[in-house]
Every structure is written in C-alpha cells, then in structure tokens.
C-alpha positions in Angstrom: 0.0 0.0 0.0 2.6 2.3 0.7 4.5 1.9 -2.4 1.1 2.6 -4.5 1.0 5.9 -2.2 3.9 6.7 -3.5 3.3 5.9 -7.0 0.5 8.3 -6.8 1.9 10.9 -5.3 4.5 11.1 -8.5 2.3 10.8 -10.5 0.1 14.1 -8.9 3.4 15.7 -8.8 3.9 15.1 -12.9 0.4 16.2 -13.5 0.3 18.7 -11.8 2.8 21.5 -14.3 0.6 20.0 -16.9 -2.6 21.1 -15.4 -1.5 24.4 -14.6 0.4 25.1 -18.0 -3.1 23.8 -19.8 -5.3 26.6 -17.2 -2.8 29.1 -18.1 -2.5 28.4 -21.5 -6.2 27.9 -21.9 -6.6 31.9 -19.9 -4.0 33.1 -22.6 -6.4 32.2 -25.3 -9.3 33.8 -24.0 -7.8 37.8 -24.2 -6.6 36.0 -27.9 -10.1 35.1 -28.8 -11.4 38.6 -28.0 -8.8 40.0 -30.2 -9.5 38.1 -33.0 -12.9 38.4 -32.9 -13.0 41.8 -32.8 -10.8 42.3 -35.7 -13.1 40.7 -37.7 -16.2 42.7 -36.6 -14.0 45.7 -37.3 -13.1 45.0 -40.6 -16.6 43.7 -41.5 -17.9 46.8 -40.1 -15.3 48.8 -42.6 -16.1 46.7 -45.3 -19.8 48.0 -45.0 -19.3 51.1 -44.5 -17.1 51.6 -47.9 -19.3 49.6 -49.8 -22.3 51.9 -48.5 -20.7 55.0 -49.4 -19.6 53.8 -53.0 -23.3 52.6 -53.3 -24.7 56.0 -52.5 -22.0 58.5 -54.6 -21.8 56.1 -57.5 -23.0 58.3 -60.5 -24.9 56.7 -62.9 -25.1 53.3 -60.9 -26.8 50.2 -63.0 -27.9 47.3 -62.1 -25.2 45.2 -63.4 -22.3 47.4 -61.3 -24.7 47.2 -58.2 -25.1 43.1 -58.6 -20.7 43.1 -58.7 -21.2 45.4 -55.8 -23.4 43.4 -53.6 -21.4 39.9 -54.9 -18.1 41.7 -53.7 -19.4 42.1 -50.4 -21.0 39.2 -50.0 -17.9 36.9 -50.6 -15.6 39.5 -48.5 -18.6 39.3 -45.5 -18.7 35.3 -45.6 -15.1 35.4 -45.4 -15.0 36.9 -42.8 -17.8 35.0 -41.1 -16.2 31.8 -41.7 -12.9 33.1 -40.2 -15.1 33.9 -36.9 -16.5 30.7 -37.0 -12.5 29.3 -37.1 -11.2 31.2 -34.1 -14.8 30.8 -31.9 -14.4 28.4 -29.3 -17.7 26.9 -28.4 -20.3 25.0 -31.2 -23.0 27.3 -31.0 -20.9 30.2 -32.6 -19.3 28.1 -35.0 -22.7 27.3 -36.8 -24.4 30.6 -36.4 -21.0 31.9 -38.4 -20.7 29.1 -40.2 -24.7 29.8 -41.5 -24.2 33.3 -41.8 -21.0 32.8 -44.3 -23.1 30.2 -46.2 -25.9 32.5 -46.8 -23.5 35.4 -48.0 -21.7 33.0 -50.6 -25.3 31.4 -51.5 -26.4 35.4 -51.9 -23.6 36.3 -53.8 -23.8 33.2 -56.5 -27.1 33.9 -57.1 -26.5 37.5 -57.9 -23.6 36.8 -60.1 -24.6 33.8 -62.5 -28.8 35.0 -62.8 -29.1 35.5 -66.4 -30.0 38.6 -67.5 -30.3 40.7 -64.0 -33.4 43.2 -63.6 -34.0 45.9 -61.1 -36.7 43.7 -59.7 -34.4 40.4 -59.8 -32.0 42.0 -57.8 -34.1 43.6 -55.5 -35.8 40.1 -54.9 -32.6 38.5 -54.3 -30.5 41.0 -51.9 -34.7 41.2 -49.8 -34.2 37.3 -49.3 -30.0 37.6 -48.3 -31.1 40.6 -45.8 -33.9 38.9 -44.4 -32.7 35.4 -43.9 -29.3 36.6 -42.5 -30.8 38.7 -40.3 -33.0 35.9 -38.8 -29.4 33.8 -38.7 -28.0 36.7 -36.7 -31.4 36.8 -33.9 -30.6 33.1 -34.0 -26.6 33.1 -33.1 -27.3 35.5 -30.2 -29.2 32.7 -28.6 -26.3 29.9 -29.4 -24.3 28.9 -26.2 -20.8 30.5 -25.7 -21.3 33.9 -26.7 -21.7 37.2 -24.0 -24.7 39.2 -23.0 -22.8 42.1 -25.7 -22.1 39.9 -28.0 -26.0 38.9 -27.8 -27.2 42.3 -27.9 -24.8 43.2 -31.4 -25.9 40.4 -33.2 -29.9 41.2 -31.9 -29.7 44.5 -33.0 -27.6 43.8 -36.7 -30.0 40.7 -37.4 -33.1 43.6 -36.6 -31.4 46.1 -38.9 -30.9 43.0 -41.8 -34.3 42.3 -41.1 -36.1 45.9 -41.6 -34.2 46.4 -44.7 -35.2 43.3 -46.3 -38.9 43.7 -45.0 -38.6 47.3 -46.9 -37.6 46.3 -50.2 -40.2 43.6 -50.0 -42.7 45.9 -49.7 -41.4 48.1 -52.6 -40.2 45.8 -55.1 -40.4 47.7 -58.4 -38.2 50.7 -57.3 -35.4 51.3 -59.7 -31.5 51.1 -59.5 -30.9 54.4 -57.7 -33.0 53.9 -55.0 -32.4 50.6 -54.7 -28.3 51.5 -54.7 -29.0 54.3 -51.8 -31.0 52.1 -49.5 -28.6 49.4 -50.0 -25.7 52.4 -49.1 -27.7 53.2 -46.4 -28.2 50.2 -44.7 -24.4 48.9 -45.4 -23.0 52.1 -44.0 -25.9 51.6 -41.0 -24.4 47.9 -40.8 -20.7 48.7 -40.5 -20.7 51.4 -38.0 -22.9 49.0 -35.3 -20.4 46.0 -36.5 -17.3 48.3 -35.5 -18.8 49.8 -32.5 -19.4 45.9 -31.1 -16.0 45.2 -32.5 -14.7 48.1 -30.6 -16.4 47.4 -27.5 -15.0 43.3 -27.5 -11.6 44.6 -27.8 -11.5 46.6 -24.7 -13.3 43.6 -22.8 -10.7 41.5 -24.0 -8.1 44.2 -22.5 -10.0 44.2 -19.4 -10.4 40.7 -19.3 -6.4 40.1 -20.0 -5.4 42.9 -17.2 -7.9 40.5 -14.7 -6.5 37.1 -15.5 -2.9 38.8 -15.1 -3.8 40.0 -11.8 -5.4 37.0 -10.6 -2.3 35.2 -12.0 
C-alpha cells in the first residue's frame, strides 16, 4: 500500500505543471479570442461602410455594377464569417458563423450567375440575403458561448438586416438608384454597429487580459 501511495503521489506531482500550463494556456487564449474576434467585426464593419458609401456616390449606378457590388461584399462578409467561426471556441458560434457565411456566398452566387439581371431580380434576391441573414444573426445571439454584448450586437444587426429586407419587400419595383441608396444606407448603417461591437469586445478583452494577469 505504501508503495502505491507513492506511486500516486509522483504521479500528482507530474500532472500537476501539466494542469497548470493547460489553465494558463487555456486563460491566454481567452484575451486571444477577444482579439480576433473583434478584428473581424472591425473590418466587416469597414467593409460596409465603404461599400455603402460607394453605393450611395456612384453616379450613374446600373444594375449590373450594383449586382458586382453586392457579390463583392458578400464573398468578402462570408469570409470573414467563416474566419469567426474558425477562431470561436464553443459550437453554438461556429454554426451561427458558419450559417451566416453560407448565406452570403449562396447570396452572392445567385446574384452573379442569374441570367440577364433586372432591377426587380435583384431587388428580390438581396430582400431574401437581408432577411434570412438577419434571422441567422437573432438566432446566433441565442447559441451557447457567446456574452450578454455579443447577444445584444448580433440582436440589433439581425433587426437592422431584417427591416431592410422587409422594406424592399414591400417596394419591389423601385429602380437602380433607389435601390443603390438604401442598400448604401443600410451597409454604411451595418458597419458602423459592426465596428462599434468590434470596438467594445476589444476593450473587454483588454480588461479581461489585465484580470486574468492580476489574478495570476
């Protein structure tokens, strides 16, 4: 018996640097996590906002150079969704960004390789991106893993997304000026709330990383 005390004992001992390397390395990641995340809100917030402004001061804008528009920021957005999902650290937000990169590079397609585009065709398609990412973003704020701020960005983004697609459902037929302001609008709208929530993660992370060095 006493020699199997002793065993055990080493064996505590040996485990022990392991455990506490794994915690520490584990509360490293965390302030990590923040970071990265709120990079990528930050530069999808900047990628809105551009895309709104060149949507609302393009002169002339037509249909076809508002469909490579909205394809160009699709495929930049689910990019930058998917690279969310990679650096999240629980399921729930993996799928919600996972979803939400899927729809963009669905939305995208579509609006690319549709024959023959139309003011209403478009219209129709960016509606059905808007709305149904919007719902994806109401539904991520419930997944597990994710912050009462974190909840509250992707509640009020997945509202925005929402209202605009419910307003060009109800006005289908405008034209390609209107349709390129509200689109500027609600992009510009878009990427300031993404970088203000991108904003606001970093300096939790910062005040999360100054805790855990404390507490260390």
């Amino acid at each position: 018996m006493a020699t199997v005390s002793f065993l055990l004992t080493l064996i505590g001992f040996s485990l022990a640097p392991k455990t506490a390397q794994r915690a520490g390395a584990e509360k490293e990641g965390i302030p990590i996590m923040f970071k990265s995340t709120s990079t990528s809100l930050i530069l999808l917030g900047v990628l809105g906002v551009i895309v709104g402004v060149i949507a609302i001061v393009w002169p002339g804008v037509t249909i076809a150079a508002l469909v490579i528009l909205f394809a160009i920021y699709a495929f930049i957005g689910a990019g930058l969704q998917a690279m969310r999902a990679f650096i999240s650290r629980t399921a729930g937000p993996v799928f919600g960004h996972l979803l939400l990169a899927l729809i963009d590079l669905a939305a995208g397609a579509v609006a690319l390789v549709w024959p023959g585009p139309t003011a209403l065709v478009l219209v129709l398609v960016v509606a059905i991106w808007a709305f149904v990412a919007g719902l994806a973003e109401i539904f991520a704020a419930f997944g597990s893993g994710e912050t009462a701020g974190t909840r509250a960005m992707y509640i009020v983004t997945g509202l925005i997304s929402i209202a605009f697609g419910v307003v060009l459902t109800a006005r289908p037929g405008i034209g390609a000026v209107t349709l390129a302001l509200l689109f500027g609008l609600f992009s510009m709208i878009y990427g300031v709330s993404e970088i203000a929530a991108g904003a606001q993660m970093r300096r939790t992370g910062k005040t999360l990383h100054s805790v855990l060095q404390d507490a260390a």
